[in-house]
N, C-alpha and C positions, 0 to 999 in steps of 0.2 A: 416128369421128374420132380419137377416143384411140389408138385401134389403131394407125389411119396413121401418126401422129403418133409415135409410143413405138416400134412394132416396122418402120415402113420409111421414113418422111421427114418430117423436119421444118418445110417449106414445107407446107403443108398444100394447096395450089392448086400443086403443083407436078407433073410426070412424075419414072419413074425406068425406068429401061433394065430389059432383061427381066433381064437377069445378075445384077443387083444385086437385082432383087423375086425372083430365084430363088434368091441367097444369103442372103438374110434370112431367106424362109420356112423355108431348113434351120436357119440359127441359132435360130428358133422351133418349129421341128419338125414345122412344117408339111408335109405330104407330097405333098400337089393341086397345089403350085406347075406346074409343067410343066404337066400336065392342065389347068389353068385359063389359062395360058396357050396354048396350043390351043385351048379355048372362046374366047378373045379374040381368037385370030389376031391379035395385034398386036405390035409390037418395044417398045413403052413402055407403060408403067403407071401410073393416076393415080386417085385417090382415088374418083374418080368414076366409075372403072370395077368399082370393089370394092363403093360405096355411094353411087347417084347418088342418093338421097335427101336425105343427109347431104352429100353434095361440093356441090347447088343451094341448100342453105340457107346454108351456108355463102359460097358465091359473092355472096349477096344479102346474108350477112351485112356481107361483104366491101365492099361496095357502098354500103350506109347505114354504113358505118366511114370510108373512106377520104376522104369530103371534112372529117372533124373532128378532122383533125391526126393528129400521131403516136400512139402508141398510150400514151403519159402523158397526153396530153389528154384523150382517150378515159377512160383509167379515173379521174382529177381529176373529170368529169362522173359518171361510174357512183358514185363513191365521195364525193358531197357532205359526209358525217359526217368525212371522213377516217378512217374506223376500219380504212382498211384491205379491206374485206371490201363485198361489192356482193350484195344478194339476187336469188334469181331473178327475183322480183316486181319489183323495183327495175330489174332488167337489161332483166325483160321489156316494163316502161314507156319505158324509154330507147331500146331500140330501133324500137319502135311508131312512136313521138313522131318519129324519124327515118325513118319510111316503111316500117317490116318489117312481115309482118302479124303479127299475135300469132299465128295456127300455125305462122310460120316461125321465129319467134323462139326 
């Protein structure tokens, strides 16, 4: 997710055209881009095609997130103490309590 996220899109649930997932991988030096495109046989690119592991949990995460407001709301809840900081343990209670299962979380 980090990857996606820091070296090709910021939407994390979102697509990107092949041109753009095959000018990034050279700005990362990645060399398979083309190649792995061919395995895909596809014109777009999305998270879930890199690591559908990660892009389903994520979806789900997406999911017990979006009916509890914006995402200030969201971390106001994560972050009770106000300190700032939300533990795993903490995060992984929170979203349980919201329907995730804990190996998704």
């Amino acid at each position: 997710v980090t990857g996606w996220v820091a070296g090709f899109n910021q939407d994390v649930l979102a697509t990107m055209g092949s041109t753009d997932f095959c000018r990034r991988c050279a700005d990362l030096h990645f060399r398979r881009a083309k190649e792995l495109l061919g395995e895909l046989a596809k014109e777009t690119i999305t998270m879930g095609d890199l690591d559908s592991e990660a892009h389903h949990r994520l979806q789900l995460l997406h999911a017990a997130l979006q009916p509890r407001g914006t995402v200030f709301d969201v971390w106001a809840t994560l972050d009770q103490q106000q300190t700032g900081r939300c533990t795993v343990q903490e995060f992984v209670a929170a979203v349980t309590e919201w329907g995730m299962d804990e190996e998704d979380a």
